[in-house]
C-alpha positions in Angstrom: 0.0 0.0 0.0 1.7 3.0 -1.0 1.7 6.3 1.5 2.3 9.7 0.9 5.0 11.0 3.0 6.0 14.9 3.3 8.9 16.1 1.7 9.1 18.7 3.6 7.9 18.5 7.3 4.9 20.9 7.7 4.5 22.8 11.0 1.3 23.2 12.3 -0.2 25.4 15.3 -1.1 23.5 18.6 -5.2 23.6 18.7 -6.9 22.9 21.8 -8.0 19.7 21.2 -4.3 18.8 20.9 -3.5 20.0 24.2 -4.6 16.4 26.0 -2.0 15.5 27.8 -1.1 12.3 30.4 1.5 13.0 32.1 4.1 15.4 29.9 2.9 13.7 26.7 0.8 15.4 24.2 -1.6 13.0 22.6 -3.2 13.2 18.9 -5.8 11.7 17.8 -6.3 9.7 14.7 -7.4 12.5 12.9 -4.8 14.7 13.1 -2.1 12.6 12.4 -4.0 11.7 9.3 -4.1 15.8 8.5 -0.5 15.9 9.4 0.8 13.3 7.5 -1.2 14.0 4.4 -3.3 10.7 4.4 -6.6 9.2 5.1 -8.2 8.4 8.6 -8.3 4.9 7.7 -5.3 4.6 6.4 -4.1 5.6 10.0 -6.1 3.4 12.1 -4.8 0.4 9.3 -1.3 0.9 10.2 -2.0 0.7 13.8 -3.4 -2.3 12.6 -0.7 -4.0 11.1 1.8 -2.4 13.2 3.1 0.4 11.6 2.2 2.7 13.5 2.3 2.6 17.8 -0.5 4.4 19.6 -1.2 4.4 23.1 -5.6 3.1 23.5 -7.2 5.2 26.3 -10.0 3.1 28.1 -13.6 4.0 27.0 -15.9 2.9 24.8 -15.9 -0.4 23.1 -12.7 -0.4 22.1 -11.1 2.4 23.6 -9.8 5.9 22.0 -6.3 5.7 20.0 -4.4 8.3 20.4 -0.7 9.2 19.4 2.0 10.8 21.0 3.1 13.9 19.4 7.1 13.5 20.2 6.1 10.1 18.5 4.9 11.6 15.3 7.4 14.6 14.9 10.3 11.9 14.8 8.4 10.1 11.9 7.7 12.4 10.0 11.1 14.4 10.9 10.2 17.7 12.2 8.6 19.9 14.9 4.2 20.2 14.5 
């Protein structure tokens, strides 16, 4: 499955609802990764999937909440967000 990987690492502005912390982490959800890294919600939550991707599950729901941490996802896609 081909994936479409910045060139150049985009910085984007801290929002509110990436301000969830636990502990000193900042956590992101599915979504914005996916709007960070230029590809599809799915595609996100299928790399978690198989693996290429780690996220931390928060307890709730039936399933749980994914979320990412945002140290995590500046390394990958090499640069501050």
């Amino acid at each position: 499955m081909p994936h479409r990987m910045m060139e150049q690492p985009i910085s984007y502005q801290a929002t509110p609802t990436m301000k969830r912390q636990v502990g000193n982490e900042t956590l992101l959800t599915p979504e914005q990764v996916a709007e960070i890294m230029g590809l599809q919600r799915n595609t996100i939550y299928n790399w978690v999937k198989i693996g290429k991707l780690n996220a931390v599950k928060l307890p709730g729901g039936k399933q749980g909440k994914l979320r990412f941490r945002r140290d995590y996802i500046e390394t990958l896609i090499g640069g501050a967000i």
